[in-house]
C-alpha positions as CSV (number, residue, x, y, z in Angstrom):
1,X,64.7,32.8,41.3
2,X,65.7,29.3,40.5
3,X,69.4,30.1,40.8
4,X,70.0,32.1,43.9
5,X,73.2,32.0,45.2
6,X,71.7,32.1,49.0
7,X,71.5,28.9,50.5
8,X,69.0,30.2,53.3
9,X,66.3,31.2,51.3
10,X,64.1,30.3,48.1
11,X,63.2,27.5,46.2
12,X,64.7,24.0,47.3
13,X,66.6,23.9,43.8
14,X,68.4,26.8,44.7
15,X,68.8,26.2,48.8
16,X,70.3,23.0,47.8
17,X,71.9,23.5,44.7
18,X,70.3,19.6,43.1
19,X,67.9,20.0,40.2
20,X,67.8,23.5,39.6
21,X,68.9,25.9,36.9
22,X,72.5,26.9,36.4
23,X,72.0,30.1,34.0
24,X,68.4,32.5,32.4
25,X,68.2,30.3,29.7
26,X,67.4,26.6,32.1
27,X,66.0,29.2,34.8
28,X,63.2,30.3,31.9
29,X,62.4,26.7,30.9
30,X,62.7,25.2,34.5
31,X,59.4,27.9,34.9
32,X,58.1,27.0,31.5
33,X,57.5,23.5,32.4
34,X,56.5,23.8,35.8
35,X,54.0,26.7,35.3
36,X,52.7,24.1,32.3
37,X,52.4,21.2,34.7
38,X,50.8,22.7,36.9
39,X,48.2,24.7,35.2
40,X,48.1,21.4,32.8
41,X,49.2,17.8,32.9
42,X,49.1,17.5,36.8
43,X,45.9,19.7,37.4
44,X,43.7,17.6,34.7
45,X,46.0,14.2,36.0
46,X,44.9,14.5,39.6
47,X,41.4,15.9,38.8
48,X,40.4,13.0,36.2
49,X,42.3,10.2,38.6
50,X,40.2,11.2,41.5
51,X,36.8,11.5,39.1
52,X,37.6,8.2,38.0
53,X,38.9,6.0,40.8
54,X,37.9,7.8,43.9
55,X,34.2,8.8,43.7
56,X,31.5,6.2,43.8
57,X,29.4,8.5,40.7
58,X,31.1,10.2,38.6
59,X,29.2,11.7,35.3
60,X,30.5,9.6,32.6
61,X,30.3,13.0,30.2
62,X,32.5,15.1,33.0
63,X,35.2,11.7,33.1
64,X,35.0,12.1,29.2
65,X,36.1,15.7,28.7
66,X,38.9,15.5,31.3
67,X,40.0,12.3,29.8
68,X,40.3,14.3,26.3
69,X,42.6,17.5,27.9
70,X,44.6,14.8,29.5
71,X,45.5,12.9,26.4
72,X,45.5,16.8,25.1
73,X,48.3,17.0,27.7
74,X,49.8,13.9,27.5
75,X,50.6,14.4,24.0
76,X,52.6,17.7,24.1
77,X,54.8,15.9,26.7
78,X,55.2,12.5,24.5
79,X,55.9,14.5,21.4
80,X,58.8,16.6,23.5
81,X,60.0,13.7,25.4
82,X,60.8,12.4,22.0
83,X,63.2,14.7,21.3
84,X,64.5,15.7,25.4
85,X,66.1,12.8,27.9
86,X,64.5,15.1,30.3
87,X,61.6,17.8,30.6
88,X,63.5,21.5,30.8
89,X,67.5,20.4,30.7
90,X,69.3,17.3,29.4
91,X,69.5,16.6,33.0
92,X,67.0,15.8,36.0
93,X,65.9,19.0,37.3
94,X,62.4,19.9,39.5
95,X,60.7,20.0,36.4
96,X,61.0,16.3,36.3
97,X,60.2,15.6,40.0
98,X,57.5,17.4,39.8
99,X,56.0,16.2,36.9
100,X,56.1,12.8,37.0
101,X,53.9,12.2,40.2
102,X,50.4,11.6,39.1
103,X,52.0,9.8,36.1
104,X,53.5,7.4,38.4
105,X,50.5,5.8,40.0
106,X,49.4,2.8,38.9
107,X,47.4,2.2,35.5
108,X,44.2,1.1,37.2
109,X,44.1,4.1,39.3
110,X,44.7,6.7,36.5
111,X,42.8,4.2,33.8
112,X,46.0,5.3,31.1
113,X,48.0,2.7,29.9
114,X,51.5,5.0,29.3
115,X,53.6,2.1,28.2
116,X,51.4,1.5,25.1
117,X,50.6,4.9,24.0
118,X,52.5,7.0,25.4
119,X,56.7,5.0,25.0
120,X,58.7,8.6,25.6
121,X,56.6,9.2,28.9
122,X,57.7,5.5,30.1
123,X,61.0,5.7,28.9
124,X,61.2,8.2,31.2
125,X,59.6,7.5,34.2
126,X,61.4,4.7,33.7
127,X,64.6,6.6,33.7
128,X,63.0,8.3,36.5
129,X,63.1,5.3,38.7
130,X,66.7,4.5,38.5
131,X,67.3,7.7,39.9
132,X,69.7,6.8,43.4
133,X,66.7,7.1,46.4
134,X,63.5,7.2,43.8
135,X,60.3,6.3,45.7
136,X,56.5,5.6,44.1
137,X,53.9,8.0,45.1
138,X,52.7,5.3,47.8
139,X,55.6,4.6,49.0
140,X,56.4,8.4,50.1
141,X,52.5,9.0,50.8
142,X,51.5,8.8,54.6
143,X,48.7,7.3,55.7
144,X,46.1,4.6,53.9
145,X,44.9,4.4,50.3
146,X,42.0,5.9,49.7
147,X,39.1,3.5,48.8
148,X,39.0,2.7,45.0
149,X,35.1,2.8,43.7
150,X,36.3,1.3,40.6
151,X,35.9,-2.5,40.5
């Protein structure tokens, strides 16, 4: 559960009490949104990024169809982030975190330009990023790049 009152145990929400939910109702669309993220927007995000910047052939026809469920994707979460400050609560909550991290690389990487067709998902990366401690992808990634086979 989301909420647990024991701090030793369970999700990081609830064993540190920041960005979780604080009754059923948040608790239900906390999973909501996660569960959707991660079966959706960050699942066809990470597979079309890689497809398209990382692999030195990818079948233009394969990059097309994953490029369609993305934009699917992208526009439930534009058309709800036009009505929400935030994903699941008026608040930043996991939801948010988790989210936001394959929208936050860099346009030539992910080959979607948010900021012109997609202004509620900007906004609120944006408002994302003034978040006290808020680090890019890169800057929290170990390690090198990985190669881009996109010129």
């Amino acid at each position: 559960m989301l909420c647990s009152t024991r701090n030793d145990e369970g999700p990081l929400a609830a064993r540190y009490e920041k960005f979780g939910a604080t009754n059923d109702a948040e608790t239900y669309e906390l999973l909501r949104w996660l569960f959707w993220d991660n079966q959706k927007l960050s699942g066809g995000m990470a597979t079309y990024r890689f497809l398209r910047t990382f692999t030195p052939k990818s079948d233009p026809a394969v990059l097309a169809w994953h490029l369609a469920r993305v934009k699917d994707f992208l526009g439930i979460l534009e058309q709800h982030l036009g009505v929400s400050t935030f994903v699941a609560c008026e608040r930043l909550t996991i939801a948010d975190i988790s989210m936001c991290a394959y929208l936050s690389y860099p346009m030539d990487e992910t080959g979607i330009d948010l900021a012109a067709s997609y202004p509620n998902i900007a906004a609120w990366l944006d408002r994302l990023a003034r978040v006290p401690g808020w680090k890019s992808p890169y800057e929290l990634l170990p390690g090198k790049r990985l190669q881009k086979w996109l010129a």
